[in-house]
C-alpha positions in Angstrom: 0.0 0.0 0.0 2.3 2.7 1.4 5.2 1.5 -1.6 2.7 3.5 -3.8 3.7 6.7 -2.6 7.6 5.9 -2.7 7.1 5.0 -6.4 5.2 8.5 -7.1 8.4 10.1 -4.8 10.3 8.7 -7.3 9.1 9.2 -10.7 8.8 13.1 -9.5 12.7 12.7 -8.8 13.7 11.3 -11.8 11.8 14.6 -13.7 14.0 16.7 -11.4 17.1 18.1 -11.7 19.9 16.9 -9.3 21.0 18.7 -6.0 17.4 20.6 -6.1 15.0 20.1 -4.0 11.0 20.2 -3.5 9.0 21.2 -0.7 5.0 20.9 -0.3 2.8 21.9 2.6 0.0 20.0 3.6 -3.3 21.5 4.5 -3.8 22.9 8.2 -7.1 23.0 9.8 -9.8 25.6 9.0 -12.0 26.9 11.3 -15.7 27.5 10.5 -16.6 29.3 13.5 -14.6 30.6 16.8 -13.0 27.0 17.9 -15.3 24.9 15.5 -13.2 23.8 12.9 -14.2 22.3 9.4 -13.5 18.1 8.7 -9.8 18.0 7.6 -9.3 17.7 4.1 -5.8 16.7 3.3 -3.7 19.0 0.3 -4.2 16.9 -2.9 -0.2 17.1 -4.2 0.6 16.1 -0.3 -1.7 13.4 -0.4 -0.5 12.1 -3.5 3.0 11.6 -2.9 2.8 11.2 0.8 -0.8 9.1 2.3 -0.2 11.5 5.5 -3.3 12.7 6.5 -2.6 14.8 9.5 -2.6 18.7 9.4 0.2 21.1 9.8 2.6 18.4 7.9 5.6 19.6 5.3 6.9 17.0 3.0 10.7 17.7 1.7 12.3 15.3 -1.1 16.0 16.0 -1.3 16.8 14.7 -5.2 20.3 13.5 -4.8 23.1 12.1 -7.4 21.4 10.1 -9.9 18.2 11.4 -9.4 17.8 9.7 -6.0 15.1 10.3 -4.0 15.0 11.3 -0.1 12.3 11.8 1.5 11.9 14.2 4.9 8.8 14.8 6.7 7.5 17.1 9.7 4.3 16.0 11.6 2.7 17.0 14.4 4.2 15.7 17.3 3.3 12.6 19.3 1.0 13.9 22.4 -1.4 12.3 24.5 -3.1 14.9 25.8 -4.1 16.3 22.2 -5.2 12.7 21.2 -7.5 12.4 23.9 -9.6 15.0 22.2 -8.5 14.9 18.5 -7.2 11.5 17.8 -4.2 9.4 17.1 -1.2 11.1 15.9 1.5 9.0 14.6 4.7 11.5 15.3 7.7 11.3 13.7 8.3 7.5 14.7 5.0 6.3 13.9 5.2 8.2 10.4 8.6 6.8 9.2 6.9 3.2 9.9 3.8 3.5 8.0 4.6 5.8 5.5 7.9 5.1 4.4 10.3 8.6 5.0 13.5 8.1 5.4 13.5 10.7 8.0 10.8 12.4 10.3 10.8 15.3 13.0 8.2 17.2 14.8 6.8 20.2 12.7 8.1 22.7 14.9 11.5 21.6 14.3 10.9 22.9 10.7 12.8 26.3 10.6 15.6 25.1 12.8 16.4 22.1 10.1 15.0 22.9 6.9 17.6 25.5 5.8 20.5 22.9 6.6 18.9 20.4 4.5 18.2 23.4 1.5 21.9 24.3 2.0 24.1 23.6 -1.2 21.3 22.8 -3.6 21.1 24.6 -6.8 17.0 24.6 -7.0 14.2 24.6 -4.0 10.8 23.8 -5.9 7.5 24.6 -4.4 4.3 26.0 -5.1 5.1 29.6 -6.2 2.0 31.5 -4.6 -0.6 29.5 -3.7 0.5 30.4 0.2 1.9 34.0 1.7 3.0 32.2 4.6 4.8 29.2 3.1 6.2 31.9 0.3 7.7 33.5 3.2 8.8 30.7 4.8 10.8 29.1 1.9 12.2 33.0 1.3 13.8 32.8 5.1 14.5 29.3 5.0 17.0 29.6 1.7 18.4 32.8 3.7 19.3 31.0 6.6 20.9 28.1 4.3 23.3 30.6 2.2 23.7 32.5 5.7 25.3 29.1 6.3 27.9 29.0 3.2 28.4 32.5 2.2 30.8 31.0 -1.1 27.9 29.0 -1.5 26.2 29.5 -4.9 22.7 31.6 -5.1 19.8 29.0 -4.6 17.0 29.2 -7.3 13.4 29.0 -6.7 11.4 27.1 -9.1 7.7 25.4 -9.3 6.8 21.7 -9.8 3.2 22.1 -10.1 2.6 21.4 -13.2 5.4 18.4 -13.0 3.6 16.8 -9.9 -0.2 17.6 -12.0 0.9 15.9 -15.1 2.1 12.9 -12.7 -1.4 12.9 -11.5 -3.0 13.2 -14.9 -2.6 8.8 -15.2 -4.4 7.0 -13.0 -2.7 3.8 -11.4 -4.3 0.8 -11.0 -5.0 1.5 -7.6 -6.8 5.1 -8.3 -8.9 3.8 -11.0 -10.1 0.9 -8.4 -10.7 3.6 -5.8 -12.7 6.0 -8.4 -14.6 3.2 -9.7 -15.6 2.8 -6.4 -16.2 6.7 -5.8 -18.1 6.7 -8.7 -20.3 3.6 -8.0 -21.4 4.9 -4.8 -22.3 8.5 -6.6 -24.3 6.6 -9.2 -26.7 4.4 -6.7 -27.1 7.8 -5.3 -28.4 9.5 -8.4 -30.8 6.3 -9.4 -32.6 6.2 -5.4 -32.9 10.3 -6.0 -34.9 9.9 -9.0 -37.2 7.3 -7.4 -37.3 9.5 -4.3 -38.2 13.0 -5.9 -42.0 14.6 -5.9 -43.3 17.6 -7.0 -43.7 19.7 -3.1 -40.2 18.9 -2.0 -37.7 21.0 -1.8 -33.9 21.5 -3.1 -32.7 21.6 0.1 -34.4 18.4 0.7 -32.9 16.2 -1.9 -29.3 17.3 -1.1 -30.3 15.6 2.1 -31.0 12.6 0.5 -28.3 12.9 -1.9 -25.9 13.4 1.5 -27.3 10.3 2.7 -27.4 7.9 -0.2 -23.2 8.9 -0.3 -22.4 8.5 3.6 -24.2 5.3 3.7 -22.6 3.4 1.2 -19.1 4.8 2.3 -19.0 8.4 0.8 -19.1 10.5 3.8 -18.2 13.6 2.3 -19.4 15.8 -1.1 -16.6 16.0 -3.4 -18.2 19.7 -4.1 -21.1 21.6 -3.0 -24.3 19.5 -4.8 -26.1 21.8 -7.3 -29.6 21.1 -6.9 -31.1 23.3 -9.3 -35.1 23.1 -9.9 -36.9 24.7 -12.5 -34.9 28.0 -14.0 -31.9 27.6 -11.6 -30.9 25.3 -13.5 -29.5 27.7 -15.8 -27.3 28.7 -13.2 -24.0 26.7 -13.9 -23.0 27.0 -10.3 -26.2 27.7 -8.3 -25.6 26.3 -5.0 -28.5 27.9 -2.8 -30.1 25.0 -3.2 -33.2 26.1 -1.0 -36.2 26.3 -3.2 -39.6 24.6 -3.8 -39.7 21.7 -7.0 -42.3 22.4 -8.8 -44.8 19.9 -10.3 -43.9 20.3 -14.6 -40.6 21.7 -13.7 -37.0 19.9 -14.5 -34.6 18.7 -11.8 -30.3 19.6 -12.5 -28.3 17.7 -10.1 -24.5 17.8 -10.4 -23.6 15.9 -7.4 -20.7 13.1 -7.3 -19.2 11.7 -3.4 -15.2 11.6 -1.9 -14.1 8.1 -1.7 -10.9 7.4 -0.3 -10.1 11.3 -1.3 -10.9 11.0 -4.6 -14.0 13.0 -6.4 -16.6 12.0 -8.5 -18.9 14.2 -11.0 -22.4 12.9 -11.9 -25.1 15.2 -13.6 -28.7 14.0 -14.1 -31.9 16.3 -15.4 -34.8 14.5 -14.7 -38.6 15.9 -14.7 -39.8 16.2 -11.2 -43.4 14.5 -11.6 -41.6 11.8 -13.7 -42.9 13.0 -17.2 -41.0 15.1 -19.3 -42.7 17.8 -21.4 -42.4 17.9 -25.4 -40.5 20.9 -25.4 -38.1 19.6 -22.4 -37.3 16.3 -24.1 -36.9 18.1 -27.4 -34.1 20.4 -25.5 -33.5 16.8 -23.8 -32.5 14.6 -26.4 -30.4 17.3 -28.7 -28.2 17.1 -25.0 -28.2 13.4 -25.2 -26.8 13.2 -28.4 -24.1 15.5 -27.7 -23.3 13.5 -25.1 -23.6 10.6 -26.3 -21.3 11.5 -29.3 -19.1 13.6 -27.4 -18.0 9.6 -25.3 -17.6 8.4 -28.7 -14.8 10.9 -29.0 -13.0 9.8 -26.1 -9.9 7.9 -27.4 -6.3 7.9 -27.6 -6.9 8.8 -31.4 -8.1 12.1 -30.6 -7.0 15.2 -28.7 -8.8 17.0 -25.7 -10.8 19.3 -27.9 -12.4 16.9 -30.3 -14.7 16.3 -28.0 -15.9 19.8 -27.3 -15.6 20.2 -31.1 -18.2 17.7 -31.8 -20.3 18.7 -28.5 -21.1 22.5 -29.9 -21.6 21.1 -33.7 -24.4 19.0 -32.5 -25.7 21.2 -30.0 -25.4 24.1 -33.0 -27.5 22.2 -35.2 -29.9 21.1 -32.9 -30.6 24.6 -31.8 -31.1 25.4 -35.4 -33.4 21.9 -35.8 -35.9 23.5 -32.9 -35.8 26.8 -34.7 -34.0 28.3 -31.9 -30.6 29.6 -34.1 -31.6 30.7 -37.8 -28.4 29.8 -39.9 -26.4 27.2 -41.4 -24.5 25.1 -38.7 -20.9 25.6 -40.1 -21.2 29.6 -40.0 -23.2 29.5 -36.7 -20.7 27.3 -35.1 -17.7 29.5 -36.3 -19.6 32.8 -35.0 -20.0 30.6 -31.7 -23.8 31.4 -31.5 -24.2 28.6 -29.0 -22.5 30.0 -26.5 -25.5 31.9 -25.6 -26.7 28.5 -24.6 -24.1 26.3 -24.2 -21.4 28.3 -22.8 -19.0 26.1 -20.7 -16.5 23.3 -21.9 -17.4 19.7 -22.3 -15.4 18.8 -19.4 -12.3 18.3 -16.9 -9.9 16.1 -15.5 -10.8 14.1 -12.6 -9.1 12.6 -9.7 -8.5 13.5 -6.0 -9.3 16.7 -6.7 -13.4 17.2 -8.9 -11.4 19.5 -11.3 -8.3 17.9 -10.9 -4.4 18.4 -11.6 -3.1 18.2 -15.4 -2.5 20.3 -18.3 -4.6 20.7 -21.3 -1.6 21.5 -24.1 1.7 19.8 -24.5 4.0 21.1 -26.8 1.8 24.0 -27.6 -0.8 21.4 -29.1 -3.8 20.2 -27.4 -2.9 17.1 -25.1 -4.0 13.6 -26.8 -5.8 11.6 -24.3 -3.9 8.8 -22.7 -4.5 5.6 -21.1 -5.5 6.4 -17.4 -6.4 9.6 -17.8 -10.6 10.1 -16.0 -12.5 13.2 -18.0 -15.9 14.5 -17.0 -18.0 14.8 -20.4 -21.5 17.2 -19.2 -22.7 19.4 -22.6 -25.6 21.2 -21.5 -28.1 23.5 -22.8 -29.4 26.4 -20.6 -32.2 28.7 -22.0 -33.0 31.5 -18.9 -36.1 33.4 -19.1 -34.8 36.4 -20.4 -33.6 34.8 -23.5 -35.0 35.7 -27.3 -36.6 32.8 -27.6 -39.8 31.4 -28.1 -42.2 31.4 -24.8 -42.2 27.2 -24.7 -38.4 27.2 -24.3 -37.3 29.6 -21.8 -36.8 28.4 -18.2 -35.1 24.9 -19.7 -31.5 24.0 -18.0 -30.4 20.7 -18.8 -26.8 19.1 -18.3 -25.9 15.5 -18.7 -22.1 14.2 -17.2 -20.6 10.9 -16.5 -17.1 10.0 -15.6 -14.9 8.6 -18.4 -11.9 6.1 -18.1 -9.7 6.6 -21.0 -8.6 3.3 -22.3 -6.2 1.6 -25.0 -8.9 0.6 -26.7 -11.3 3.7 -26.4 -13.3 4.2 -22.8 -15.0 3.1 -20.5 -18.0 5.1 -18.8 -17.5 4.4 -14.7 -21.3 6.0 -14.6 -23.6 4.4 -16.8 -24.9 2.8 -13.7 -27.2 6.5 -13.8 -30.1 6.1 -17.0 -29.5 9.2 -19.3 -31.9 7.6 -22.0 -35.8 9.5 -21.5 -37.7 6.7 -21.6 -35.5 4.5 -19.1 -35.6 7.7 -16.5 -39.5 7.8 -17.4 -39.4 4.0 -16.5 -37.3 4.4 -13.6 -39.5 7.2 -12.1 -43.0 5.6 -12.6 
């Protein structure tokens, strides 16, 4: 289990230039209120290389001669008085055993040790502002080392992100089992919620049940805030108030997917509230579908991240035109991007321990081909708000349709389909 995360040490070494070396913060606990604090939610790039899942924790990997890899952690420190109220802490000892450092001190040993082991290397990498407090640290830190060695030469300060992202971007064995898994759990979710819903309920309501259906099977935590959009909030990409009445005739927008294990999943289902869809709903319905549906299709390691999205707005286009919605020919519609007045977001994004996770889009100034082990979201959607110039039957009509999508050697495979998308099987399902 823990080997893992020696291996992942490792390959991020071997990408590394010698004598350098990388630092990453974990996450520290946040406080919701006064002393009430928020469930700990480990840093993703810690997580990833490390499996240490206590707060206030710095991991440091010293890249030696030929690209070898060290590995130097500060935890919290073993007390018994604190894990009488918050839990076991491994300490140092404890996290050398089960996690595989080579070394481990208390964390507030950090600024007494770190700039003897920064001292003499050529490169300290870390995450160039995404923390004041741990830019400032790393500033003092390589100050103190060349206070050490003034004939010492200057130490550059570089960022890994993208290195560490990109590392992320294929899934191992492991991680695809665990999403799978993350996945399942968000999919028996979505399938009890579309039994479950009635016209009279509210949106607060089925996030409830939503909550529920993840913590029981194993999911105890969101892997983002649910959007449980009824009616005309659906056409809200990101409408999280979640707090209104569903409405008998009115659609349903969930976008909801659990945390397994630390890793996200992304689900979105539109489903009519009294079970029926309307004509002009499953008109707007099924031009989604087929987006989507096409959209998967395009999923392979023949083709690049944007085929996808290419084919997504071409159907979308000329389906808009179809219901008399766009006038035009598709080609110059597409080109003029009318459809971003309706469909106005991308087709998807990575995903992995985090729900819009680590990885780049372009490689060699050309957009990335999808590999094997990559996990895309694909959710086109059509949203038509009450304001638009459209005719009367259309307007109030949000619809988005997402599953999760393993990337394959042979094409994909869809870790969602548990989740009906087809009308008539969510008609079925709802009855």
């Amino acid at each position: 289990m823990n080997s893992r995360y020696t291996e992942r040490r490792g390959k991020l070494g071997s990408m590394l230039p010698e004598n350098t070396a990388v630092v990453i913060a974990g996450a520290s606990t946040q406080f919701r209120n006064a002393d009430s604090s928020h469930a700990f939610r480990q840093d993703s790039n810690f997580w990833y290389l490390s499996g240490f899942n206590e707060p206030e924790s710095t991991l440091v990997l010293l890249i030696n001669e030929n690209n070898a890899v060290q590995s130097i952690a500060f935890v919290p420190e073993k007390d018994e008085l604190k894990e009488i109220w918050d839990g076991y802490r491994a300490g140092p000892e404890g996290a050398m055993k089960d996690h595989n450092f080579d070394l481990a001190y208390n964390n507030t040993e950090i600024n007494d040790r770190l700039p003897d082991l920064l001292a003499g290397r050529n490169q300290v990498f870390y995450p160039v502002g995404k923390s004041q407090s741990l830019d400032a640290n790393v500033i003092e830190w390589i100050k103190t080392a060349k206070s050490k060695d003034r004939h010492s030469s200057t130490i550059d300060i570089a960022d890994a992100s993208s290195k560490v992202g990109n590392q992320r971007l294929i899934k191992d064995t492991d991680e695809i089992e665990t999403m799978k898994k993350a996945c399942m759990i968000s999919a028996e979710a979505h399938v009890e919620a579309m039994k479950f819903v009635q016209p009279g309920m509210t949106e607060q309501e089925m996030e409830a049940f939503y909550q529920y259906q993840f913590a029981k099977r194993g999911g105890r935590f969101s892997a983002y805030t649910p959007i449980i959009a009824g009616g005309e909030n659906a056409c809200v990409l990101h409408y999280i108030e979640n707090s209104k009445p569903l409405k008998d005739g009115e659609l349903l927008l969930v976008d909801a997917g659990c945390e397994f294990e630390l890793y996200a999943s992304d689900i979105t289902r539109t489903y009519p509230i009294n079970g029926k869809f309307s004509s002009a709903q499953l008109a707007i319905y099924e031009v989604v579908l087929e987006a989507q549906v096409k959209s998967i299709e395009a999923i392979s390691t023949k083709n690049n991240v944007m085929d996808a999205q290419i084919v997504s707005e071409k159907i979308i286009t000329q389906g808009l035109i179809d219901l008399g919605i766009l006038n035009g020919s598709m080609e110059d519609l597409h080109a003029a991007g009318a459809f971003k007045a309706f469909y106005m977001h991308k087709i998807g994004h990575w995903l992995g321990i985090d729900v819009h996770d680590a990885g780049d889009y372009m490689e060699d100034g050309e957009f990335m081909k999808f590999k094997p082990g990559m996990i895309t979201t694909v959710e086109p959607g059509i949203y038509i708000s009450s304001s638009a110039d459209v005719d009367e039957k259309w307007k109030g009509i949000g619809i988005r349709i997402e599953d999760d999508i393993l990337v394959t050697a042979n094409g994909n495979e869809n870790l969602t389909d548990l989740v009906p998308s087809d009308p008539k099987e969510i008609e079925a399902l709802m009855a």
